[in-house]
C-alpha positions in Angstrom: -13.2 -16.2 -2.7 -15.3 -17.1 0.2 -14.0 -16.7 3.4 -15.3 -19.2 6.8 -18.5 -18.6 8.6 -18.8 -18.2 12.0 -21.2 -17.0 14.8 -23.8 -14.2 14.2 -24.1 -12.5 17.5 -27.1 -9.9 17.8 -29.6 -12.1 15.5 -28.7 -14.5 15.4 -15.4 -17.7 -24.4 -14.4 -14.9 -26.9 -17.1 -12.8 -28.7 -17.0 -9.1 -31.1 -17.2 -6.3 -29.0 -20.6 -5.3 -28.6 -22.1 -1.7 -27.7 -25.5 -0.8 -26.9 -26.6 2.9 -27.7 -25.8 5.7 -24.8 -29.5 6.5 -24.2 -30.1 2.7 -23.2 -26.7 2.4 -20.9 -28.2 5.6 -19.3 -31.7 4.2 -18.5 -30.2 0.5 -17.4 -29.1 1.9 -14.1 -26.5 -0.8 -13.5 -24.7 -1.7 -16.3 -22.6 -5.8 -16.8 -19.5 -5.6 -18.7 -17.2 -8.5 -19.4 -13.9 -8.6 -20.7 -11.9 -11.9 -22.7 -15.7 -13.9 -21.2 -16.6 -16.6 -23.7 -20.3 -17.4 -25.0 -21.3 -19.5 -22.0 -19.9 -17.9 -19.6 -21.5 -14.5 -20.6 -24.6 -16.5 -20.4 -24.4 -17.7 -17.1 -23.1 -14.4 -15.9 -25.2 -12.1 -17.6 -29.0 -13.9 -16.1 -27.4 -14.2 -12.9 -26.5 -10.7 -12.5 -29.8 -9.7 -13.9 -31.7 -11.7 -11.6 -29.8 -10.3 -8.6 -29.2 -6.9 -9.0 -30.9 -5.5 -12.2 -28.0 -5.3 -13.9 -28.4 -4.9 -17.3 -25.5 -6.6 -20.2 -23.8 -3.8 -22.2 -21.1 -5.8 -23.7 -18.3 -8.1 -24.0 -14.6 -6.2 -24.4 -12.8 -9.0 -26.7 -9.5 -7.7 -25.9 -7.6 -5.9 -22.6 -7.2 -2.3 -21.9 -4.9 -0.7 -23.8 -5.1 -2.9 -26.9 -9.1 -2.7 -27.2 -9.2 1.0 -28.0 -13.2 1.1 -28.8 -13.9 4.6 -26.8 -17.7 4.6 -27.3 -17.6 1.7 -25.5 -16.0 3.3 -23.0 -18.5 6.5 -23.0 -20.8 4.1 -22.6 -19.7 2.6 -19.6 -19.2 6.5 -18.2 -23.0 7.1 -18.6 -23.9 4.3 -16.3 -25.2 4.4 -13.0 -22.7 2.1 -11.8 -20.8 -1.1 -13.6 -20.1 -4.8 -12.4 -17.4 -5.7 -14.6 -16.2 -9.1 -14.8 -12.9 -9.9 -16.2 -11.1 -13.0 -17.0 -7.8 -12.5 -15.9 -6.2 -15.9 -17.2 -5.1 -15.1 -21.0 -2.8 -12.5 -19.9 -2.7 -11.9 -16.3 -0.7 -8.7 -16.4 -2.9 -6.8 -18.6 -6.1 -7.8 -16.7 -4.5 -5.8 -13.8 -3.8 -3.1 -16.0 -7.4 -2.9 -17.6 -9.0 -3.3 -13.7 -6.6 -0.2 -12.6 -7.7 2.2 -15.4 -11.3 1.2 -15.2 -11.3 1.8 -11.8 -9.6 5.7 -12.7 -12.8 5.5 -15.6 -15.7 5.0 -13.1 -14.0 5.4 -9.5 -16.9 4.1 -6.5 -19.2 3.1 -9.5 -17.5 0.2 -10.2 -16.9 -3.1 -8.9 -14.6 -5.6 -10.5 -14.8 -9.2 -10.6 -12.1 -11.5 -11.8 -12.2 -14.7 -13.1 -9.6 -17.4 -12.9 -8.6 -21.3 -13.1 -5.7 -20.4 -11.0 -6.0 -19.0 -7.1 -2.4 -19.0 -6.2 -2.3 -16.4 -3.4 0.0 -14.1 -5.2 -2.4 -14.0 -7.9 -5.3 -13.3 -5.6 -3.5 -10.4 -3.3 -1.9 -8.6 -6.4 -5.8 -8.7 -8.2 -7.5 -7.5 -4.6 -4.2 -4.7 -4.8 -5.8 -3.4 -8.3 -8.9 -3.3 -7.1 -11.3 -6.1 -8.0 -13.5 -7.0 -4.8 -13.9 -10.5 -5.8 -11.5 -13.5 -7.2 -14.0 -16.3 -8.4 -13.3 -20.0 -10.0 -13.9 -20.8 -13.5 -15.6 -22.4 -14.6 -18.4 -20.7 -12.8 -20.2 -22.0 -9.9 -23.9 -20.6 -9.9 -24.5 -20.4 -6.6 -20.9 -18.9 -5.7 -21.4 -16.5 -8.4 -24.7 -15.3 -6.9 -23.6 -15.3 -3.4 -20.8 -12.8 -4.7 -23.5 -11.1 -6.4 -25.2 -10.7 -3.2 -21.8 -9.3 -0.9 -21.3 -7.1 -4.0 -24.7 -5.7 -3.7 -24.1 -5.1 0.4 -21.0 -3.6 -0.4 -22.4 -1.5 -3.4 -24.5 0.3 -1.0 -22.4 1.4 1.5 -19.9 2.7 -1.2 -22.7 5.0 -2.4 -24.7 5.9 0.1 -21.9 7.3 3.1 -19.1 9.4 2.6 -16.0 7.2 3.0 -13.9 7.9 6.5 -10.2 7.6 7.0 -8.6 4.4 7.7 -5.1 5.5 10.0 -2.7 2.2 10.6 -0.2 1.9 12.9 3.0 -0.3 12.2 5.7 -0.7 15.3 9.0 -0.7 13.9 9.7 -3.7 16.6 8.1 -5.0 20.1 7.2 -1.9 22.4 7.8 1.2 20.4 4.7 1.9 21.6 2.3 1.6 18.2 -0.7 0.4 20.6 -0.1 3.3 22.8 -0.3 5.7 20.6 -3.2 4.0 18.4 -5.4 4.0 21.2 -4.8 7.7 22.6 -4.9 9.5 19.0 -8.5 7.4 18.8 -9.6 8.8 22.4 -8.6 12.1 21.2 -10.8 12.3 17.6 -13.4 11.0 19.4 -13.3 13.4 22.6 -11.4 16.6 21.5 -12.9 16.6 17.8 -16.0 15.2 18.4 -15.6 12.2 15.2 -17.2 8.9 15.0 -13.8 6.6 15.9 -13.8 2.6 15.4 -10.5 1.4 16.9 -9.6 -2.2 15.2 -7.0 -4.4 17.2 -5.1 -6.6 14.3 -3.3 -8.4 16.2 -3.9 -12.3 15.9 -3.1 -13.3 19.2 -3.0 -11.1 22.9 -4.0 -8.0 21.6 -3.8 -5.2 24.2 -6.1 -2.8 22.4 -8.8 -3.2 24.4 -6.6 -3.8 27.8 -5.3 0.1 27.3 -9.0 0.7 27.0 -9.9 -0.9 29.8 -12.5 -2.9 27.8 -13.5 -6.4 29.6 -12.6 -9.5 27.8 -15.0 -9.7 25.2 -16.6 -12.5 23.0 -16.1 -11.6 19.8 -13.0 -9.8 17.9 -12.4 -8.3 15.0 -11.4 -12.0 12.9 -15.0 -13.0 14.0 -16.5 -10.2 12.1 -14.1 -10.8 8.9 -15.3 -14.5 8.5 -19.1 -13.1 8.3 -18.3 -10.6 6.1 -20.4 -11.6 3.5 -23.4 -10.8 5.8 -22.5 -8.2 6.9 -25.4 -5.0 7.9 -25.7 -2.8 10.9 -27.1 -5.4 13.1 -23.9 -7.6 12.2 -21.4 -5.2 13.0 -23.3 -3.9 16.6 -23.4 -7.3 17.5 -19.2 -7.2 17.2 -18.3 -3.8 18.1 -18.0 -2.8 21.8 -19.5 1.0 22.3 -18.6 3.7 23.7 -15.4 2.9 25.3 -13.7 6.3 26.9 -15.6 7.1 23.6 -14.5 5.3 20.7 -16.3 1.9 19.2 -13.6 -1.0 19.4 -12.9 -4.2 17.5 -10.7 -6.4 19.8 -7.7 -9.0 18.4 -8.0 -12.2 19.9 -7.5 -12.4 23.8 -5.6 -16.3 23.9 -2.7 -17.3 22.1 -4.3 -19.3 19.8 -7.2 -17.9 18.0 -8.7 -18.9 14.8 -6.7 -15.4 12.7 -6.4 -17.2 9.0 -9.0 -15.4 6.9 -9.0 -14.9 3.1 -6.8 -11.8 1.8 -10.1 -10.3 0.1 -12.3 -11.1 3.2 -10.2 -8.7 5.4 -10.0 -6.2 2.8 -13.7 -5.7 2.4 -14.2 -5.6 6.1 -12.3 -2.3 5.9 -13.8 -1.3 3.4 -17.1 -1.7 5.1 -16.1 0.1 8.2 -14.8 2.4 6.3 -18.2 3.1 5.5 -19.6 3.2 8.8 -16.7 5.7 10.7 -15.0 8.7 10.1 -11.7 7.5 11.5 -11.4 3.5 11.7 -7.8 3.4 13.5 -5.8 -0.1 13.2 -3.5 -1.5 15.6 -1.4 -3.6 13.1 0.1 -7.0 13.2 4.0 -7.2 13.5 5.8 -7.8 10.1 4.7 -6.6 6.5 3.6 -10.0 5.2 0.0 -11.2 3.6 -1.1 -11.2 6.8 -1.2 -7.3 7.2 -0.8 -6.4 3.4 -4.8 -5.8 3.1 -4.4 -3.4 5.9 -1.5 -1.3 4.4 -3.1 -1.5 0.9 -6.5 0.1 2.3 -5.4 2.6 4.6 -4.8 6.4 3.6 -2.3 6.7 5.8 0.7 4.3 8.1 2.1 5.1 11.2 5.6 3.7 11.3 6.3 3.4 15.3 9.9 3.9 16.3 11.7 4.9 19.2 15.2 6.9 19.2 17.7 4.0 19.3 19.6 2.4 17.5 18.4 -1.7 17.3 15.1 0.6 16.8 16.1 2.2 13.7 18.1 -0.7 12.5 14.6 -2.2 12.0 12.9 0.8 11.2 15.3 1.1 8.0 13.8 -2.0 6.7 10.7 -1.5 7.3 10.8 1.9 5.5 12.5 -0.2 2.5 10.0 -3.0 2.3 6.9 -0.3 2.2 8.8 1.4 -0.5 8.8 -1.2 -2.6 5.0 -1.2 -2.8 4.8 2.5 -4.4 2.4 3.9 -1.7 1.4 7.7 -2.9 3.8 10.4 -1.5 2.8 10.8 2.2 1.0 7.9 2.9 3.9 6.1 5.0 4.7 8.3 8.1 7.4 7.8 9.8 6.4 8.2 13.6 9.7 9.0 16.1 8.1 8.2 20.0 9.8 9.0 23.2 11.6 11.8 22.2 13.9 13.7 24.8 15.1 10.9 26.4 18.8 10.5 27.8 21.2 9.1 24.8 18.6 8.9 21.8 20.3 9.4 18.3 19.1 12.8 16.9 16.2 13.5 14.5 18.6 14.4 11.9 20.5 10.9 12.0 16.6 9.2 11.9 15.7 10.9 8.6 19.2 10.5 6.9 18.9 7.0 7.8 15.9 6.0 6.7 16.0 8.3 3.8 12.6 9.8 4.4 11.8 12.7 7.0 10.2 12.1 10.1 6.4 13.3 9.8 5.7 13.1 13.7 7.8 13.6 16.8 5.8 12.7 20.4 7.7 13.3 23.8 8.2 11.0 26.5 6.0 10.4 29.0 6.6 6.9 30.7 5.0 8.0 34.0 1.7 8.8 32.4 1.3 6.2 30.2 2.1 3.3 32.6 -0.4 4.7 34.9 -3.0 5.0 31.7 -2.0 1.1 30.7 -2.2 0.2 34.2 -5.9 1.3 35.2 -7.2 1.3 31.8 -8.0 5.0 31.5 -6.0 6.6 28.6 -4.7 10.3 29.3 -6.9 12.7 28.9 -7.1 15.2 25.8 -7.8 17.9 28.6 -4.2 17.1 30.5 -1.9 19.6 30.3 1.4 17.1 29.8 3.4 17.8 26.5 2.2 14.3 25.4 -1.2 15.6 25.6 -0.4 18.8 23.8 1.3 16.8 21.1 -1.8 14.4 20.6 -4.2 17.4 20.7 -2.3 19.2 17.6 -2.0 16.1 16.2 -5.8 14.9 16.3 -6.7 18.3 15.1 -4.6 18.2 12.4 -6.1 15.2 11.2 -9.8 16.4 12.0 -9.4 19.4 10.2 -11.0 21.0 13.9 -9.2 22.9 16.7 -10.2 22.9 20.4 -10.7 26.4 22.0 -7.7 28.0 23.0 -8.2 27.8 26.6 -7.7 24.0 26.1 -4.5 23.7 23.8 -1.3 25.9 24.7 1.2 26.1 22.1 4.1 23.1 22.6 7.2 23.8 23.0 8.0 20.9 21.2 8.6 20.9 17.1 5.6 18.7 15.5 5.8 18.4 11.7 9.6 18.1 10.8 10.4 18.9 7.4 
């Protein structure tokens, strides 16, 4: 679905299964597939997507994955240079998802799904953009809609195959000041100085987000909701014209700066924002809303991996407990939700031990307290540096460099005395 446009700073039916022979799949470079399409709208679909991006019409599938079991079809679709598949999700909703999902296992990055539905219901929309399909269109079909899409999927296409994908890293606070912006910003500053990556630091927050305060970034003109609503447009120029540079060294997208800005975006708009930046970093870091609701749900979906912010007490871990159950319910791949313990080693806090029993899962990160240091960093806007020699430092160093796969020289990282990875 189409999400609102805004400013642009810089510049400004059902039919029998048909399959075409390998060797002509192989030369069509990008192969249409529909599945459960009727006549008329294959017709509409098919000279569209011809006339937009070459895409040449292997087939209709008259039945879901698993009960269409025609695996030439399927080799077909394998010898492609890429697929658009389009899929009317309406006669059986469930199995729709389940044929997106194991296409999308079929043909990874070479495939992008479309689905196709009377019904827009938001549950409906966020469970199809959780299977994968980058668009959720109308039916009947719209022409000009439909070729828009065409066009985003096109942009999109692109990117997917022509960078190497970077990491997307979000952090979730438990509750109000365990410190999730803190440590968003420095583990950005720290890629991006110690490791030497390309860091884009994204402040989700819909209203007063401090990202770009801890950066000691002016107030800006555009934030990172401004860049979602022109997503369909989105090229280089686009996203320069958004993104400040260069700040202590990392790119950033800033969250609102007044208490009411205009945040409401569509689910799949947001998604494919990250999904572009993705493209155009090797570390996008996200400062995330508060809550696990649709309004952060594209963010946890795309990232590889969460950062659940908690301190060492016990109204902190009360929530923390919850949050760890809610993100369990969405069957996130082992590892991917990290639970993050922050200011360690203070006076009274309930032991690592407790946190893990509690929660049930182990605590993947420790960092020790350091209030003096970081107020000073909030207060003047200057983050600590990766070269200090504070045990906060050393445990962002080891960190960063764990998740760079790079290790500063040895004159610049002494061994903590501190345990990192818990098991």
């Amino acid at each position: 679905m189409r999400g609102l446009r805004g400013r642009r700073p810089g510049r400004k039916q059902s039919m029998t299964l048909k399959v075409i022979p390998s060797q002509a799949v192989e030369s069509a470079g990008i192969s249409l597939i529909t599945v459960q399409l009727g006549a008329e709208n294959i017709s509409v679909v098919s000279r569209l997507a011809a006339q937009h991006i070459g895409a040449s019409f292997a087939g209709n599938m008259a039945d879901y994955l698993p009960r269409s079991r025609d695996a030439e079809f399927l080799k077909a679709m394998q010898k492609s240079d890429g697929c658009l598949c389009i899929i009317d999700v309406d006669n059986d909703f469930d199995l729709a998802i389940e044929t997106a999902s194991s296409l999308q296992q079929l043909l990874g990055e070479r495939i992008l799904l479309v689905a196709l539905s009377s019904r827009s219901n938001p549950d409906r929309i966020l469970r199809a953009m959780r299977a994968g399909f980058a668009e959720y269109l109308a039916t009947p079909i719209d022409g000009n809609e439909f070729s828009e899409s065409l066009l985003r999927l096109r942009r999109r296409w692109t990117v997917a195959r022509n960078t190497k994908p970077g990491r997307v890293l979000a952090f979730l606070g438990a509750r109000g000041g365990a410190g999730a912006t803190t440590l968003a910003v420095h583990l950005s500053t720290f890629l991006a100085q110690l490791c030497g990556k390309r860091v884009l630091v994204v402040d989700q927050h819909r209203q007063l987000g401090h990202v770009g305060l801890y950066l000691g970034l002016p107030v800006t003109e555009y934030n990172f909701y401004d860049l979602v609503r022109n997503i369909d447009r989105i090229d280089a120029d686009l996203l320069n014209g958004y993104v400040a540079h260069e700040v202590n060294g990392v790119d950033v997208l800033p969250g609102p700066d007044g208490l009411f800005g205009l945040t409401e975006v569509p689910l799949s708009a947001m998604q494919q924002t990250l999904r572009y930046l993705r493209g155009s970093y090797e570390f996008v870091v996200i400062d995330c809303c508060h809550g696990v609701s649709t309004a952060n749900e594209p963010v946890l979906a795309e990232s590889d991996q969460i950062f659940l912010v908690a301190t060492p007490d016990v109204p902190a871990l009360h929530d923390l407990s919850r949050y760890v159950d809610r993100l369990l319910q969405y069957n996130f791949p082992a590892g991917k939700v990290n639970v993050l313990v922050n200011r360690c080693r203070s006076r009274g806090e309930v032991a690592m031990k407790a946190v893990s029993e509690a929660v049930q899962l182990p605590i993947a990160i420790t960092i020790p307290n350091s209030s003096e240091e970081l107020i000073t960093a909030m207060n003047t806007g200057k983050p600590v540096s990766h070269l200090s020699r504070s045990e906060f430092a050393r445990q962002l160093r080891k960190w960063a460099t764990s998740l760079a796969g790079s290790a500063p020289s040895k004159a610049s990282f002494a061994t903590s005395a501190f345990a990192f990875w818990k098991s």
